[in-house]
N, C-alpha and C positions, 0 to 999 in steps of 0.2 A: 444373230448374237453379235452384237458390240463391243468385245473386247479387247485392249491396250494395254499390250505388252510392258511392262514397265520392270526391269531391274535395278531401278534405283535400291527399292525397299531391300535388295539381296547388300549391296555394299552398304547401305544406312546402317544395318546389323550383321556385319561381318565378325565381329567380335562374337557373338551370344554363335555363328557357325564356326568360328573359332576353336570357341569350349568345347564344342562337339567333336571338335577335331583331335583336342587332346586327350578330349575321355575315351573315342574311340582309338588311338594309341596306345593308351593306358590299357585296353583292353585288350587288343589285336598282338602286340610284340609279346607281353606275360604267359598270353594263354598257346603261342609257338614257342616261346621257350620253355615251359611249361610241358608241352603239347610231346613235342619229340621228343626231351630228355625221357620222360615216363615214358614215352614209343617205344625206345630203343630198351630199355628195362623191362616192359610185359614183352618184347618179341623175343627177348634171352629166354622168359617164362615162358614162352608160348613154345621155344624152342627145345625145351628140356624133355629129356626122355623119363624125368619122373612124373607122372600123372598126378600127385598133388601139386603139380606145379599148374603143369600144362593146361590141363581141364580148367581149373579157376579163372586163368588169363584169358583160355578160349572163352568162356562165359562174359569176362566182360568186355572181350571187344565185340562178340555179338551184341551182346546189349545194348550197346551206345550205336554201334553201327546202324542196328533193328530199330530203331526207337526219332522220331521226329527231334530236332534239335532242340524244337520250340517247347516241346515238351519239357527235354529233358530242364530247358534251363527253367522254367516254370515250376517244375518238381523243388528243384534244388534252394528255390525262395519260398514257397508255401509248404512242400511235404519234408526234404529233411529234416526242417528245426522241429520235427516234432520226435525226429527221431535223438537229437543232439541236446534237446533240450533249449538252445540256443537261437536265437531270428537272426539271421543271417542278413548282412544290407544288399540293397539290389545289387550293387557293383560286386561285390563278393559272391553272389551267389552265377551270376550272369559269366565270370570270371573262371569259378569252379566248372561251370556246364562247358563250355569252352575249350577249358585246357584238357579235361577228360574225356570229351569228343574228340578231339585232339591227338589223342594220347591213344586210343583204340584206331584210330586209320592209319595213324603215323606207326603205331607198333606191324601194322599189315603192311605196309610198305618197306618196311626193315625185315621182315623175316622175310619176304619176298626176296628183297636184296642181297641176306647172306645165305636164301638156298640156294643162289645162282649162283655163288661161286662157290669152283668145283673145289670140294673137301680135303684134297689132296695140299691145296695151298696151307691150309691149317695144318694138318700132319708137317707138312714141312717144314714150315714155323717153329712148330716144336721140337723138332728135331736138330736143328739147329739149336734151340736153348732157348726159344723165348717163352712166355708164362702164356697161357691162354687168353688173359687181357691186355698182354702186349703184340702176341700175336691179331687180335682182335682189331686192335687201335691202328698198327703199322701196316696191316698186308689186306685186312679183308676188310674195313671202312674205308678206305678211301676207294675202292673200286667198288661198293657197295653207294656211296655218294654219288661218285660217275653214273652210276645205272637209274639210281632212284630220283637224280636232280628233275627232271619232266613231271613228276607225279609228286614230288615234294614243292615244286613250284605251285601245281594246281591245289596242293594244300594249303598253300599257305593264304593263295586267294582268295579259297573258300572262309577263311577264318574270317579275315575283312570281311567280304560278303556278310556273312553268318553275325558281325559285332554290331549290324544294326538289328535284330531278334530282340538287341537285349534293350530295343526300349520298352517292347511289354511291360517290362519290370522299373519301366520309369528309371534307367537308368541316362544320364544327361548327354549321351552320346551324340555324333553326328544325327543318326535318324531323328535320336526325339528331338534335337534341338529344331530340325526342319519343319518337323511334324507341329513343331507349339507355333512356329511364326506361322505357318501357313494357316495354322485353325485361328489365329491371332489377328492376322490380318487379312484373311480370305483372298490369300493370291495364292494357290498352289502352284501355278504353274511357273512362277519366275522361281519361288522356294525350293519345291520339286526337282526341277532342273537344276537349281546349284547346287544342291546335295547332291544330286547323280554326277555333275561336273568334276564334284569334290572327292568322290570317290575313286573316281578315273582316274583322275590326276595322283591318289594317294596309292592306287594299286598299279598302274602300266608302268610306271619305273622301276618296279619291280619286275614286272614280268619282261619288260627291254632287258635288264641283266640278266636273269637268266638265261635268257635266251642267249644270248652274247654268249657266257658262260658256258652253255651247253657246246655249243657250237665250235670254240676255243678248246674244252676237255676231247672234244669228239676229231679235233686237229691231231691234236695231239698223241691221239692213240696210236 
């Protein structure tokens, strides 16, 4: 086999991985903030001693947990709209599957986090005069943050990872954009490789701070 390397073609069309760049953006920071605010809201549900609560919340983060991601976001472009009456566009619907995957791990990571601390801190709280949501905000999130930062970091990886699925759905993100030049110009492997490049480089400065982060909270203690 006589093949020659060539990356020109990856900088000739750096712009069109560009695009990819910001649709995967567009996708990955929505469906985390997205992702955890609904976490933290089904894990209060998941955590409530009424059973019309509990039960329903339990149901749906099994569901999404139980269920292929690929799946899910596939459902949510071809089987919703038929429930909503509505077609939904690929970015919205790839956006939806995301942030409500999202939202069922991130909620298991939060009740996780506030059954570790001991319940005595709440009563105290209260007793002292503060409201059960201020109690919540001031005394038992931020040691609930310190505990769950390692497991909410490898969530938030997964998301990137997970925001190229959604080119099935032809959505114009980093993958598909890799995926058109390569079938385009029949070089996967200079293609290939700069997408994986580009991912690295969009996800390890992430996972550098927290780590740092961790590390710094864990001085501190």
């Amino acid at each position: 086999m006589n093949y020659t390397i060539d990356f020109s073609l990856v900088t000739d069309n750096w712009i069109v991985l560009w695009r990819g760049v910001v649709v995967t953006l567009q996708l990955w920071i929505p469906a985390i903030v997205l992702g955890l605010t609904g976490g933290f809201f089904i894990a209060q549900l998941r955590l409530s001693k009424r059973r019309l609560l509990s039960a329903p919340s339990l149901v749906y983060v099994e569901l999404f947990r139980d269920t292929p991601v690929l799946i899910q976001l596939i459902w949510f472009f071809y089987a919703f709209p038929a429930l909503i009456g509505t077609q939904l566009s690929p970015f919205v619907a790839a956006l939806m599957a995301l942030a409500l995957n999202t939202s069922a791990y991130s909620a298991e990571l939060f009740r996780g986090g506030i059954t570790s601390i001991h319940r005595g801190q709440m009563e105290a709280a209260k007793a002292i005069g503060m409201s059960q949501a201020q109690a919540m905000r001031r005394v038992i999130l931020p040691q609930v943050i310190k505990r769950m930062l390692p497991a909410l970091t490898n969530r938030v990886i997964e998301v990137a990872k997970m925001s190229s699925l959604a080119s099935v759905l032809s959505v114009h993100e980093l993958m598909y954009q890799g995926r058109l030049l390569s079938a385009t110009y029949y070089r996967p492997f200079e293609i290939l490789t700069a997408v994986a490049f580009i991912y690295f480089m969009l996800i390890y400065p992430g996972t550098f701070l927290a780590g740092r982060l961790e590390k710094h909270l864990a001085r501190s203690n």
